[in-house]
C-alpha positions in Angstrom: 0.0 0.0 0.0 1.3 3.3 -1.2 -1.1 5.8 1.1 1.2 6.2 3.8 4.4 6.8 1.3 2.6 9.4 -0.5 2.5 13.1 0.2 1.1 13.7 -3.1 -1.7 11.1 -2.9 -2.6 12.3 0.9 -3.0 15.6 -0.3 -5.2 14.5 -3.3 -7.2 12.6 -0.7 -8.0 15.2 1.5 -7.7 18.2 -0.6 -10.7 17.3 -3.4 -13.6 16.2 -0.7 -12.4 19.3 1.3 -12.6 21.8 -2.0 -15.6 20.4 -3.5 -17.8 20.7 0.4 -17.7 24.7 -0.2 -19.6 24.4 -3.2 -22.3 22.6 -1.0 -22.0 25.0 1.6 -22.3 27.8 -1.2 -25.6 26.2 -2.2 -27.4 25.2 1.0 -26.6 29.9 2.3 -28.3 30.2 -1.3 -31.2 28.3 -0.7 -31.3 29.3 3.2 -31.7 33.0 2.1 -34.6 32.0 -0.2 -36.3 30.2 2.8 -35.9 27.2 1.4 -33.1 26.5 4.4 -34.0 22.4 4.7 -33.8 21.6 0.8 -29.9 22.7 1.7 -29.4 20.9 4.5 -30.8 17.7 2.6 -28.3 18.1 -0.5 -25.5 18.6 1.7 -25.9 15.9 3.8 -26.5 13.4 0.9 -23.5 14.8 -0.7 -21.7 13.8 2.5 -23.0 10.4 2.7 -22.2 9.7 -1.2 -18.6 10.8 -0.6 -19.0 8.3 2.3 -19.9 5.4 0.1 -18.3 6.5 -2.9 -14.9 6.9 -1.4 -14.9 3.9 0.8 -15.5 1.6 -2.4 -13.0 3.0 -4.4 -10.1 3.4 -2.0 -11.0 -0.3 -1.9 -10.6 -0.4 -5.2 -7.4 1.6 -5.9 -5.6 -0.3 -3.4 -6.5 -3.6 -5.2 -5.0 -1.7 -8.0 -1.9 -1.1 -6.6 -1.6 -5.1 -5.7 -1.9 -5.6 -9.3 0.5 -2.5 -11.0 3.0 -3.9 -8.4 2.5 -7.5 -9.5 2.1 -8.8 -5.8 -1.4 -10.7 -6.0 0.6 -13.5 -7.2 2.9 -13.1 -4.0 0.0 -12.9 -1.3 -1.9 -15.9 -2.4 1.2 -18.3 -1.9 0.4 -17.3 1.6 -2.7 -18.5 3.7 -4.7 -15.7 3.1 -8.0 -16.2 1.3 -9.5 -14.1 -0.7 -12.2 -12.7 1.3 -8.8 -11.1 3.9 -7.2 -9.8 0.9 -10.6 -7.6 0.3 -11.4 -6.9 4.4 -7.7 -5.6 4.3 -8.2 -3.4 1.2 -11.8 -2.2 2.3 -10.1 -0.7 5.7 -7.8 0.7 3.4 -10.4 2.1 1.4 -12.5 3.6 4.8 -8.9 4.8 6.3 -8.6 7.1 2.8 -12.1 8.3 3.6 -11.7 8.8 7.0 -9.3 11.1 6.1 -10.6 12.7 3.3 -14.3 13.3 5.0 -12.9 14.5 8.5 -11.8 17.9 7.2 -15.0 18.2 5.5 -17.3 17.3 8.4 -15.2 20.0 10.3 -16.0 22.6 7.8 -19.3 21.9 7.5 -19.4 22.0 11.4 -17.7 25.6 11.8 -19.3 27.4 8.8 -22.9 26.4 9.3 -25.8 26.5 11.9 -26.1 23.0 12.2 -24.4 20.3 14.0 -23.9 17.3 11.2 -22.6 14.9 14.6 -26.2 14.9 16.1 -26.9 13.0 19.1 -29.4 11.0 17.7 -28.1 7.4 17.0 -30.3 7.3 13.7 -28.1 9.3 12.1 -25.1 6.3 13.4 -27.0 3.9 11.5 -27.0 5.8 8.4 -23.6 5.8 8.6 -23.2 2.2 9.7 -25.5 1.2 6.6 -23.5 3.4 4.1 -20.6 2.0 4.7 -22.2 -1.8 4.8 -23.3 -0.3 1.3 -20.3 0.3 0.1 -19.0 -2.9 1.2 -21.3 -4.8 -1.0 -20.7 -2.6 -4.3 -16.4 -3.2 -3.5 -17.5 -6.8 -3.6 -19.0 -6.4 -7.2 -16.3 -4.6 -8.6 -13.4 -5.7 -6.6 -15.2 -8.9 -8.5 -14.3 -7.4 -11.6 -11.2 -6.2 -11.1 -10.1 -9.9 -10.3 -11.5 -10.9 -13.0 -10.4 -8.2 -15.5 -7.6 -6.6 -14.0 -6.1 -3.1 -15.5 -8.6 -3.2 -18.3 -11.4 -3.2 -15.3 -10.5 0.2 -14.5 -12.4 2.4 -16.6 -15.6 0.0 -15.5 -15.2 0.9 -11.6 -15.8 4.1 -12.3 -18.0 4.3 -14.9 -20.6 2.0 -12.0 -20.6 4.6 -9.4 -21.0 7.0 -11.8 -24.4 5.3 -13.1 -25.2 4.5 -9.9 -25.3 7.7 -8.2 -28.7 9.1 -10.2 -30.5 5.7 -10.1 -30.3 6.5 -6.4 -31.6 9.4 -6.0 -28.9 11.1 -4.1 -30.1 14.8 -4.8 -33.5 14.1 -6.1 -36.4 11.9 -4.8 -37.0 8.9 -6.4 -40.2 10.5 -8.1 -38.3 12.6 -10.0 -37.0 9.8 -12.2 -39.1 8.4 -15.0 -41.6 5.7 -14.3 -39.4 2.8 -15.6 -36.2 4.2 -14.1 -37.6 4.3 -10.5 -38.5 0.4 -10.5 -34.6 -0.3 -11.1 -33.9 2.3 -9.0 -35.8 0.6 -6.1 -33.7 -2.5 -7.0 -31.0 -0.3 -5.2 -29.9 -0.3 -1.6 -28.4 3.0 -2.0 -31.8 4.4 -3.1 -33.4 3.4 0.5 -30.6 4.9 2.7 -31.3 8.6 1.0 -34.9 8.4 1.3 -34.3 7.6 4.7 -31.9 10.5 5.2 -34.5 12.9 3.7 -37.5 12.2 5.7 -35.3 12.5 8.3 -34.0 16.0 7.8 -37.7 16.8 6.2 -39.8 15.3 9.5 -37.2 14.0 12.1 -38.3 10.9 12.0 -38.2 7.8 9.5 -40.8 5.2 8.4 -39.6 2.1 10.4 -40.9 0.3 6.9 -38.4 2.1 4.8 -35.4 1.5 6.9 -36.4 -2.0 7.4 -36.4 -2.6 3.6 -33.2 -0.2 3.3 -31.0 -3.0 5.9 -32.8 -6.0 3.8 -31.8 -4.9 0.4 -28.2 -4.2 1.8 -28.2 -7.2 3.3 -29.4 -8.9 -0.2 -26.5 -7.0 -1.9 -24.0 -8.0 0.4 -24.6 -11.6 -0.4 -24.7 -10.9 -4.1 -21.4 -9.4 -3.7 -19.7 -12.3 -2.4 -21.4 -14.8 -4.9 -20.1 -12.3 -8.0 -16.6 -11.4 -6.1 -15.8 -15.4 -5.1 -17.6 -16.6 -8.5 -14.6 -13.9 -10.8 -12.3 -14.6 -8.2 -12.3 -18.3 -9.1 -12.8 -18.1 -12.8 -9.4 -15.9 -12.7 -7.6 -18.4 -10.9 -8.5 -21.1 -13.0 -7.4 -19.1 -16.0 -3.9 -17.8 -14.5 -5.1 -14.3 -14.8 -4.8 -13.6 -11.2 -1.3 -14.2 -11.0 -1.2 -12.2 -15.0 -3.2 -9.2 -13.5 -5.2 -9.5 -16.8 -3.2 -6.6 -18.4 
């Protein structure tokens, strides 16, 4: 792992999430001084939870990566450890890079607004709990690929949080999608954990229904990320490109 070797990439990791927050900030004081003060607060704090998810799956990501552009898979599985290790070690990877990367942000957000994002009120724990259980499941998927596919899997890892972020409705409500969009949408565990986070910010309280079925379809993702990530991890070992990287 190269984070801790890398004042460039530490920089990079906590500079961007930091940078990009005042844009949110700029737009919740706009819609604050049109009255509209809780339509900001929403779009801020789903920002924050997608850089939550979004970050934690692709630190997991990068630091498969950086197994594979330093040719060491090979290395670590003449050693005991399974498959499912290698990924656990990588995910706390991943959540250590977002860690970082959020923390100045949340303090930010903290000084130069009105509200306290680090309520008291455990519901807001859970959120966080789920989203990074969430983001678990999609490293899964594409951690599955990138066994699979190596290098050439790149472009796809991004390219599925990018088409994943408006299926979930992470600015918008789910109604705001087009009939046909918002049943695949509601295919998405992601999609559940922001209409939780709105109604909470909206009415301070959440449907017990909704968060019931946000925990079962992240539980149902979970699982479908371990069949996909041990089916493409075995399918690459069988065809030597684990050892290859698949370049």
């Amino acid at each position: 792992m190269m984070l801790g070797r890398s004042w460039a990439r530490l920089i990079e990791i906590v500079y961007m999430p930091t940078i990009s927050i005042f844009q949110w900030i700029f737009l919740k004081n706009y819609f604050s001084s049109l009255g509209m003060k809780e339509v900001g607060q929403v779009l801020l704090l789903s920002w924050l939870m997608w850089e939550l998810i979004f970050r934690s799956k692709q630190g997991t990501v990068m630091s498969l990566f950086e197994d594979m552009w330093s040719r060491s898979l090979g290395q670590i599985f003449t050693t005991p450890i399974t498959h499912f290790e290698l990924l656990a070690a990588c995910y706390i990877v991943g959540f250590i890079r977002a860690a970082l990367g959020l923390s100045l942000a949340v303090v930010v957000i903290i000084v130069t607004n009105d509200f306290n994002i680090i309520s008291s009120d455990f519901t807001y724990v859970f959120f966080i709990m789920l989203g990074l259980a969430i983001s678990g499941s999609l490293s899964l998927i594409t951690s599955g690929f990138v066994i699979r596919w190596g290098i050439r899997a790149e472009n796809l890892a991004w390219a599925f949080m990018a088409t994943l972020a408006p299926l979930s409705g992470v600015l918008n409500p789910v109604t705001a999608l087009p009939a046909w969009l918002q049943h695949i949408s509601y295919l998405l565990p992601t999609t559940y954990l922001f209409e939780c986070l709105r109604s909470l910010i909206s009415h301070d309280n959440v449907d017990e229904g909704l968060m019931v079925r946000a925990c079962g379809m992240t539980l149902l993702w979970l699982v479908l990320g371990m069949v996909i990530y041990s089916a493409m991890f075995k399918v690459s070992r069988e065809s030597g490109n684990l050892v290859k990287g698949a370049e």
